[in-house]
N, C-alpha and C positions, 0 to 999 in steps of 0.2 A: 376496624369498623364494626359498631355496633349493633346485632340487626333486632327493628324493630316488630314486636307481635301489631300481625294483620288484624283488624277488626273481627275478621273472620277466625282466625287463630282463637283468637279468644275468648270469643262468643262458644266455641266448640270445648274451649278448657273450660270456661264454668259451665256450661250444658253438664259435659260428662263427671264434674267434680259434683254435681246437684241432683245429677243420678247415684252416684255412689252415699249422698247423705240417703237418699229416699230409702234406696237399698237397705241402709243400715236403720231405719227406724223400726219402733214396733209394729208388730201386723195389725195393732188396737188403732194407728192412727189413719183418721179422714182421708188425709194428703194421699197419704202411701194406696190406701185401700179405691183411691178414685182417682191413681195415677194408673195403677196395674189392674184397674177391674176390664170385666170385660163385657162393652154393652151391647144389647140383643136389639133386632131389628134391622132396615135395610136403609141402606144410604140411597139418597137422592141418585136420579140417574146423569151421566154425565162421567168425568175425572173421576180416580181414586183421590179420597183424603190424603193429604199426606200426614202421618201422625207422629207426635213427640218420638216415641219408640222406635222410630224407623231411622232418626237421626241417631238414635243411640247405636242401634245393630251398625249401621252402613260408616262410621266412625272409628266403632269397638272392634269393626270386622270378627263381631260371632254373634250367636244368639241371642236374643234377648235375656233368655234364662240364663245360660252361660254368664253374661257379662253382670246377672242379678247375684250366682253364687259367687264371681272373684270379690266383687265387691262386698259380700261380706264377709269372706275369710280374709280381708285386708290386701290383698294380691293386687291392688288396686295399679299397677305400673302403668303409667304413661303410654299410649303407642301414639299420639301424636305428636 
């Protein structure tokens, strides 16, 4: 029996596959520089945001930065 990939499955493999391109581009590009920048000022009161990054950590189970250097030394293995 063949099992098939959950919506969720997979939505989670190209998320983290789309992290590792970002990873690996120059530090000269747009994408990359206003995906990892970091912006100042205060959020609305209410909820925390939940933000792109947090999917990547709570996934990657490790840092953000952590999961920024495997991805560029190629180390990029699977954990889900």
């Amino acid at each position: 029996m063949d099992r098939k990939e959950t919506i969720m499955q997979k939505a989670k493999r190209r998320k983290l596959s789309l992290f590792g391109n970002f990873a690996r581009m120059g530090d000269d590009r747009k994408l990359k520089t206003s995906l990892f920048c970091v912006m100042e000022g205060k959020n609305k009161r209410g909820r925390a945001h939940r933000e792109w990054a947090d999917d990547i950590e709570d996934w990657g189970e490790d840092t953000l930065q952590k999961l920024y250097q495997l991805a560029q030394d190629g180390d990029g293995e699977s954990r889900s």
